[in-house]
C-alpha atoms as an extended CHARMM CRD file, in Angstrom:
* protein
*
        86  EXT
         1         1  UNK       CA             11.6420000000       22.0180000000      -18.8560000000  PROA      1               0.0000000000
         2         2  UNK       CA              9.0920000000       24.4450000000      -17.8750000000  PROA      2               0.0000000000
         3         3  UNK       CA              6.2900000000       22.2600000000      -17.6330000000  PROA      3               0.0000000000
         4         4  UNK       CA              8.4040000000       19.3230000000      -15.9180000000  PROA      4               0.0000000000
         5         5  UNK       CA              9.1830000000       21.6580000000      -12.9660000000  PROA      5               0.0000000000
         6         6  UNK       CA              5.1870000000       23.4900000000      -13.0140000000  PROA      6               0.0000000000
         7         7  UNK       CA              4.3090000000       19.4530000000      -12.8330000000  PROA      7               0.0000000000
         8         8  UNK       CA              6.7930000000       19.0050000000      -10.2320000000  PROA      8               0.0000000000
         9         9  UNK       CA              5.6540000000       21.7830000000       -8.1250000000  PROA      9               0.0000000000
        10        10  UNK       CA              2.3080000000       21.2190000000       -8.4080000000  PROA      10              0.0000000000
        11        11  UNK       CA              2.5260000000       17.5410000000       -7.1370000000  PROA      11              0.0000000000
        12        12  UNK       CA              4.6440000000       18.9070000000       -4.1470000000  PROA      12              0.0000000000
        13        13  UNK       CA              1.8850000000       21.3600000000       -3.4500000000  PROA      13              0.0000000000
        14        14  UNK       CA             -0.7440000000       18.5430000000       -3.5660000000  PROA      14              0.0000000000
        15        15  UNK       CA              1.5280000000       15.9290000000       -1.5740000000  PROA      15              0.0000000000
        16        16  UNK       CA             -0.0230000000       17.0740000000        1.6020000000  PROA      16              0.0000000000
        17        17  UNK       CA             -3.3160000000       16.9820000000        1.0900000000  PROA      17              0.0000000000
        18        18  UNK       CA             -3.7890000000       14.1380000000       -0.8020000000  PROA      18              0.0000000000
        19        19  UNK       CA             -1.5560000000       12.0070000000        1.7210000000  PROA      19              0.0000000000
        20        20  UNK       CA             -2.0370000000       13.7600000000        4.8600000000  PROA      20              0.0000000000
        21        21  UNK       CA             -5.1260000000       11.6370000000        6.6930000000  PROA      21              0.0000000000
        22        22  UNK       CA             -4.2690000000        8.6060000000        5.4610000000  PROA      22              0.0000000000
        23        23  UNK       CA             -3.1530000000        7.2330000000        8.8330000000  PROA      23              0.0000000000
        24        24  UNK       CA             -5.8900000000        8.8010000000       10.6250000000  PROA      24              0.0000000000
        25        25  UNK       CA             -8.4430000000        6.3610000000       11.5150000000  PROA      25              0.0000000000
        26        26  UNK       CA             -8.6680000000        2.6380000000       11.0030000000  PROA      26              0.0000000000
        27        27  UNK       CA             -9.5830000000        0.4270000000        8.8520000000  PROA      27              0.0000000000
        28        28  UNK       CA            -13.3000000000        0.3030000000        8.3950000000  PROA      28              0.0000000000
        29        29  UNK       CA            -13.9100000000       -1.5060000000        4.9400000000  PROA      29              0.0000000000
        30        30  UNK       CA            -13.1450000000       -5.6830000000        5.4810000000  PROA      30              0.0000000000
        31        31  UNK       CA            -11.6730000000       -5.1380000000        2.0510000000  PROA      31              0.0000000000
        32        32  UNK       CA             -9.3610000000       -2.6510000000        3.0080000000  PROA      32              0.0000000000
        33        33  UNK       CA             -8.0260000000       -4.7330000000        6.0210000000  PROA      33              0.0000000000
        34        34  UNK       CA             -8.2350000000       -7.9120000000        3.7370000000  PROA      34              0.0000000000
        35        35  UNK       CA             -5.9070000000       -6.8220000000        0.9410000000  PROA      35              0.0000000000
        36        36  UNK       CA             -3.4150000000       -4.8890000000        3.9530000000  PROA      36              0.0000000000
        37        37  UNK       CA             -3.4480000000       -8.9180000000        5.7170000000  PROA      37              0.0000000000
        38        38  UNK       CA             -2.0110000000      -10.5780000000        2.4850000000  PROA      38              0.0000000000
        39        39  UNK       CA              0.4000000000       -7.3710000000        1.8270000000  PROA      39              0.0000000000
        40        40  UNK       CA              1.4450000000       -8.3790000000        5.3350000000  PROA      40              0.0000000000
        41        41  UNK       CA              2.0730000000      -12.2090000000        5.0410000000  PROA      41              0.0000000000
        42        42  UNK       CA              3.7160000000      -11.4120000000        1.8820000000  PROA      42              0.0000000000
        43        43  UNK       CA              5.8890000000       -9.1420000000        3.5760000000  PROA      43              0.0000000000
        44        44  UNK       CA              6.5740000000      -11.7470000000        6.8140000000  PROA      44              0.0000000000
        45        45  UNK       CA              6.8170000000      -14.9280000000        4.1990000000  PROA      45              0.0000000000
        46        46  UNK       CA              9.3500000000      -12.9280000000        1.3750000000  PROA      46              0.0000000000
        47        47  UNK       CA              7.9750000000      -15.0180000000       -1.5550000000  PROA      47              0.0000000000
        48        48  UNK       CA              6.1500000000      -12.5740000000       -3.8830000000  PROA      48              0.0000000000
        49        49  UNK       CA              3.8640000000      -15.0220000000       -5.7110000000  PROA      49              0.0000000000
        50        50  UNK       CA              2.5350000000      -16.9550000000       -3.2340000000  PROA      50              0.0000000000
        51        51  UNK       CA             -0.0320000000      -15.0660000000       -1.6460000000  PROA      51              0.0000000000
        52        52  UNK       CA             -2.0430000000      -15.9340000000        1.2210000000  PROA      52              0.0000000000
        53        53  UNK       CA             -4.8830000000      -14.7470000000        3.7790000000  PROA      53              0.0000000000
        54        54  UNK       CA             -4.6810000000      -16.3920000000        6.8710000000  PROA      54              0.0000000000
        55        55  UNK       CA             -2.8850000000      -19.1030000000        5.5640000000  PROA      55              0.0000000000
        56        56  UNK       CA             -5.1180000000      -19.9480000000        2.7690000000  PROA      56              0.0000000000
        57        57  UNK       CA             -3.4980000000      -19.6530000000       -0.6490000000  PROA      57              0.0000000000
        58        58  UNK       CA             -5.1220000000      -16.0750000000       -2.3010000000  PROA      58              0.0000000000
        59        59  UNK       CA             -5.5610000000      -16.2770000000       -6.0410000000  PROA      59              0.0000000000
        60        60  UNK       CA             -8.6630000000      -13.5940000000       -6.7590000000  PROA      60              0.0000000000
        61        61  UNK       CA             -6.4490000000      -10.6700000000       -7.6050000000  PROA      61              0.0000000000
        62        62  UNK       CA             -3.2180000000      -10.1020000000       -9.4950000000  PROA      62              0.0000000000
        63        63  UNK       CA             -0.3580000000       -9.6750000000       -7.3000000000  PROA      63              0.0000000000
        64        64  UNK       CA              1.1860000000       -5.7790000000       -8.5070000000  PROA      64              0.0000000000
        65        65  UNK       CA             -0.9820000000       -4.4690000000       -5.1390000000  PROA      65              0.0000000000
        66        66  UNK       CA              0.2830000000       -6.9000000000       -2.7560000000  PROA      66              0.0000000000
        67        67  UNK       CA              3.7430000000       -6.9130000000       -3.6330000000  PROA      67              0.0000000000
        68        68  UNK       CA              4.0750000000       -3.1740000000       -4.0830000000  PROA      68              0.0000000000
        69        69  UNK       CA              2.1370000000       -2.8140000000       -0.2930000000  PROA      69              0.0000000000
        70        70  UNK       CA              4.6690000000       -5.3450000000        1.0500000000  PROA      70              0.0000000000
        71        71  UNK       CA              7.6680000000       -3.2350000000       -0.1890000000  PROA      71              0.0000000000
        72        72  UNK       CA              6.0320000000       -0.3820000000        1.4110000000  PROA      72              0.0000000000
        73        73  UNK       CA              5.5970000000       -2.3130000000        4.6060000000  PROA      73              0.0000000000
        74        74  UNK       CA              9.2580000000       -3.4290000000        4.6020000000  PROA      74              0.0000000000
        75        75  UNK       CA             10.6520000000        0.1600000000        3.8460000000  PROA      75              0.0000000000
        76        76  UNK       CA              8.1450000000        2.2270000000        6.4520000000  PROA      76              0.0000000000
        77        77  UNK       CA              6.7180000000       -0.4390000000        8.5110000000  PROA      77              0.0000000000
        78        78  UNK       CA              2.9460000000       -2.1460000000        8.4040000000  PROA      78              0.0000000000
        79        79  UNK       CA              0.7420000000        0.1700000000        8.9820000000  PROA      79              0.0000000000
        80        80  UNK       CA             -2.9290000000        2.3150000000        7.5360000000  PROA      80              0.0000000000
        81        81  UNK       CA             -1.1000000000        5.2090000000        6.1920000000  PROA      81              0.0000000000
        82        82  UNK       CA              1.4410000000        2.5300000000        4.1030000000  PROA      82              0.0000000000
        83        83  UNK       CA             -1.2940000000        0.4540000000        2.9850000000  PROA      83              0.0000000000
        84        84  UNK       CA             -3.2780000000        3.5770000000        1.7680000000  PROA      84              0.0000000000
        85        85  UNK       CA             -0.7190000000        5.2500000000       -0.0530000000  PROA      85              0.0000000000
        86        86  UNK       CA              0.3160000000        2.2940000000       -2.3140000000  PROA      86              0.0000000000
């Protein structure tokens, strides 16, 4: 029990800092943008294995990222700071 709640209050501690900026500036990688653009049509299209960029059916990458980005964007919204955090 000890260590649970040292665990716990050390990731409260950290929370801040490590989440913070994340909404802070743009996106400056085109991967960064890229992989927040299919989280997005996910999002907008509700399918989760169909995933698309700009229309175009996306099969490079597993889905986990996209889907859990699109649940971010549906519970806080689309933006830098969502897409970061997941």
């Amino acid at each position: 029990m000890t260590a649970f709640l040292a665990a716990a209050l050390a990731a409260l501690a950290a929370a801040p800092l490590l989440f913070g900026g994340l909404g802070a500036t743009p996106f400056d990688d085109p991967g960064e943008g890229m992989h927040a653009e299919i989280a997005r049509e996910l999002a907008a299209s509700g399918d989760p294995f169909t995933l698309t960029l700009n229309g175009i059916r996306y099969v490079d990458k597993p889905p986990l990222l996209y889907v859990l980005t699109a649940l971010g964007f549906a519970t806080a919204g689309p933006s830098e700071a969502v897409a970061r955090a997941v």
